[in-house]
N, C-alpha and C positions, 0 to 999 in steps of 0.2 A: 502301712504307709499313711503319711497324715495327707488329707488333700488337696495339699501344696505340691508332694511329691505325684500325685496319682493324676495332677493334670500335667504336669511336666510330662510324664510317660504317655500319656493322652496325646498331648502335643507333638510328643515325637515319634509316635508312629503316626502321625500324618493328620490326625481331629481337629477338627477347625473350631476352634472353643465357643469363639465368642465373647460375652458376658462371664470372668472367670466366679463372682459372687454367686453367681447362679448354678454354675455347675459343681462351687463350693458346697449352697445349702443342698444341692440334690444327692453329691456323696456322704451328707452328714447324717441323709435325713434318708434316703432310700438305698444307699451305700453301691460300692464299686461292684463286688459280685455279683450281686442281683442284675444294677443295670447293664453288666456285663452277659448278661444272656441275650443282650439284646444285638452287640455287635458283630456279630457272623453276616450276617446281610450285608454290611454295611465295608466286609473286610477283605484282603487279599490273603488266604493261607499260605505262611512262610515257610522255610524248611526246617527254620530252627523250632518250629512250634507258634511263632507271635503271629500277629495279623497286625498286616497296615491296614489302614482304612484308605478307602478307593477317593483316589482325587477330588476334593469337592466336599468330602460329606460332614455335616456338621453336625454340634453336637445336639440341635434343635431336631433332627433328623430320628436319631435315636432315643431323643425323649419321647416322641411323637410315637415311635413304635409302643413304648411302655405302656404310655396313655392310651393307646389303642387296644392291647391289650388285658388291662387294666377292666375299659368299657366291657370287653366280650367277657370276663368271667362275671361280669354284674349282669350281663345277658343272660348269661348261662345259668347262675344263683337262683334268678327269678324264677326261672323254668324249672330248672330242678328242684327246688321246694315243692313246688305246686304237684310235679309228677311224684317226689318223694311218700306227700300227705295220699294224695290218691294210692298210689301202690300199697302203700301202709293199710291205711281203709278198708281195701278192695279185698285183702289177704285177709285180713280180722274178721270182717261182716262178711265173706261167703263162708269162710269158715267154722264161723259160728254159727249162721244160718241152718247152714249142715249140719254138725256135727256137736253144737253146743257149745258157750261163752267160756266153758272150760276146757277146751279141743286140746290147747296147747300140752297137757298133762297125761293127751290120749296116745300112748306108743303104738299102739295098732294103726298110727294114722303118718307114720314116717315110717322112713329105713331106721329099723329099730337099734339097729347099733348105732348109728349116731344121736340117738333119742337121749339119752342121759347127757350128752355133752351139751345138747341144748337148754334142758332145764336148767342145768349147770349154768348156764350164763343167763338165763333170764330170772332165775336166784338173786346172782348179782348184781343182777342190773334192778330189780325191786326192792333186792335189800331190805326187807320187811322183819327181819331180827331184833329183837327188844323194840320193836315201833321205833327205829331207826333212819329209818328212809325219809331221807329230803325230797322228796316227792309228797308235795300237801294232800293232795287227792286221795294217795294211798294209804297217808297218816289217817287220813277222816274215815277209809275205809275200812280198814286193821279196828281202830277202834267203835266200829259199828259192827263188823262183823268179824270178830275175831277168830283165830284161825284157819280162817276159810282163804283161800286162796285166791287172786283178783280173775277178774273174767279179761277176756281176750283182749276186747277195746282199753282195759286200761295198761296192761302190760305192755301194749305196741308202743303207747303212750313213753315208756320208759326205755323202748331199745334205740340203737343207733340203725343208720342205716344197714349198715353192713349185717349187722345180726338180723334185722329182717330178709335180706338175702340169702343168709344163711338160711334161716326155718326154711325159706322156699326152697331153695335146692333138695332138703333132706326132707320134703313132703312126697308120699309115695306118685306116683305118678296122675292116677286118676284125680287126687287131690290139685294136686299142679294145673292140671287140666280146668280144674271150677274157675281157677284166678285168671288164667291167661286167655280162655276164649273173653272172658272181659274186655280185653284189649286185643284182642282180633289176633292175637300169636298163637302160635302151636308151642308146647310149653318149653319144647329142649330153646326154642328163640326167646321167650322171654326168660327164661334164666339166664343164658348167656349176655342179654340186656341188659339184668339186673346187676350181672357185673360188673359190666362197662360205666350204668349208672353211679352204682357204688364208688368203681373207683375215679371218674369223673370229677364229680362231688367234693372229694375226699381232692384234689388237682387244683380245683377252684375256693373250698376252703383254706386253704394255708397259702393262698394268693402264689402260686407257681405258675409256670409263663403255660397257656395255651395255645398261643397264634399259631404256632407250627410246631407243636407236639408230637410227637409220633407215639401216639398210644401204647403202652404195653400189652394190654389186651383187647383181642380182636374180634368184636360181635360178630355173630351169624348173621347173615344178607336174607330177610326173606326174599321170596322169587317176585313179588308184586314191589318188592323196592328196587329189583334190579336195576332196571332204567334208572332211578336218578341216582341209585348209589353202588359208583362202579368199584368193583373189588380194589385195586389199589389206592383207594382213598377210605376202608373200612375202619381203618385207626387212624385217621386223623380229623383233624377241625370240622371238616364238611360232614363226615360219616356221622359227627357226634348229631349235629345240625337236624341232619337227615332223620334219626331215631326221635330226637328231642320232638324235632315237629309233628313228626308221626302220633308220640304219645301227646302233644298239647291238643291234638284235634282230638282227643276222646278224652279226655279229662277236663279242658279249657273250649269248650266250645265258643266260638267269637274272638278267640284270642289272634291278635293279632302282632303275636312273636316273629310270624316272616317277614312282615311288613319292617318291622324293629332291627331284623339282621339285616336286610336289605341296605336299609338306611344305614347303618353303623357303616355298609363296608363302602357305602358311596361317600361317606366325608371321610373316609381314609383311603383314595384310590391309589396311591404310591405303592400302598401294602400287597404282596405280590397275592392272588387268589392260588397259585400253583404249590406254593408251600403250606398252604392249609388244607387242601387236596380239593378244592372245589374244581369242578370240569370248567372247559370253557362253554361259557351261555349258557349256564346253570339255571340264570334266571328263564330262561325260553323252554326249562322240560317242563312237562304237561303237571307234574309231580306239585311243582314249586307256583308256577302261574295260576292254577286256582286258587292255589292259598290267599296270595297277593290280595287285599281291600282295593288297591289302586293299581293301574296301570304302570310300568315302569318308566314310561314316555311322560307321562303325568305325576311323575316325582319328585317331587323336590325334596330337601334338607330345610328345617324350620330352623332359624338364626336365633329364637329364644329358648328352645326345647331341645334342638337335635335330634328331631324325632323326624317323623314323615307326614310332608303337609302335600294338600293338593295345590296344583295350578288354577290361577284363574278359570282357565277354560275345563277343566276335566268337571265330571260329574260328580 
């Protein structure tokens, strides 16, 4: 439909347009499907299938959801980078430490049957055939040290996330064990992490909606997160939250990522916290309030940044 026709239908299931140039350039330019994830909140389910929109809502209403949206996976990008390079690191350098810069090549050190399926991909991903590889690093290294195969730290350098979850899952167990006491897990918990990681990631790359996701897959709870992260909200928004902060205090020490989700959800208070699966007075468990640099009473919203400023009076 051109979107002439896609406001008319707009309008007649009950959307209060507005500005129709504006809701023109945003079907041209971020198109009806997409911002159509955003209207179930906003709708009555019919019986024919359509959705009215509820008395009142307009289309400033639903762009504001996108946008809001939008901010949390740039939340989330940051974090996850940061946890990505750390994981990557931590897997490489104990393992090497251990077991030496060529570990990756050692079958004795996985479940041996899936040991050739991984060389197999980290072949590919080097790609070091006829000095082929678009990887500069490992062009300058092929031709210094020919047929020698690259050591650990630079092979990481060339996989994706996911295939670093891979190697860990298919590392025997005591090996599992060097990487995950790192980050204070027991290791069956950080793999199942590393998936959720992965596939997170991989959520917030190709810009698909997170506000109220329902994860397809469902981290394990350790017992010292219970408290703040209650089993029916393990796959969604908050859960991710929950994990992400956990790993920025051991990777990002100072970091001040709660401060940042704090603020994000306080200049969007319309946005429901119960379909992201956050508890109520989230902000009050013991878990969440240390983290906090600032009071929540001594918060404000900075009108040039959108970040979190102090009040006059707070410290």
């Amino acid at each position: 439909m051109a979107p002439t026709e896609l406001i008319a239908l707009l309008r007649s299931r009950g959307l209060e347009i507005g500005d129709e140039s504006r809701l023109t350039h945003y079907l041209t330019y971020i198109g009806y499907f997409r911002l159509s994830g955003y209207f179930p909140p906003f709708q009555v389910r019919q019986e024919d299938g359509g959705g009215a929109f509820r008395p009142g809502t307009t289309f400033s209403q639903i762009l504001d959801l996108y946008v809001f949206d939008r901010k949390v996976r740039l939340l989330l990008i940051d974090a996850l980078e940061r946890i990505e390079v750390a994981i990557r690191t931590v897997i490489s350098d104990k393992m090497s430490l251990t077991h030496g810069a060529f570990w990756l090549n050692n079958d004795t050190l996985f479940d041996k049957p899936h040991h050739p399926e991984i060389v197999e991909q980290i072949n590919a991903s080097i790609d070091l055939r006829d000095g082929k590889t678009h990887h500069a690093f490992l062009k300058h290294y092929s031709k210094k040290y020919a047929n020698i195969y690259p050591p650990s730290w630079m092979v990481f350098e060339t996989l994706s996330f996911g295939q670093v979850s891979h190697i860990y899952k298919r590392l025997r167990g005591c090996n599992q064990k060097l990487i995950s006491d790192e980050f204070g897990l027991d290791n069956a918990f950080f793999e199942s992490w590393l998936h959720v990681l992965w596939f997170s990631r991989n959520v917030v790359a190709h810009h698909s909606r997170v506000w109220n996701r329902v994860f397809t897959i469902q981290p394990k709870i350790p017992r010292k997160l219970s408290e703040a992260w209650p089993r029916e909200a393990a796959n969604r928004f908050y859960g991710l939250c929950v994990m992400i902060n956990y790993l920025m205090d051991v990777v990002a020490d100072g970091s001040r990522w709660p401060d940042r989700l704090r603020s994000l959800l306080m200049e969007y208070p319309e946005v429901p916290l119960a379909q992201m699966g956050f508890p109520e007075g989230w902000t009050g468990l013991e878990y969440w309030k240390r983290r906090f640099s600032v009071a929540e009473d001594a918060a404000v919203l900075c009108p040039l940044t959108n970040g979190l400023c102090y009040t006059p009076n707070s410290d």
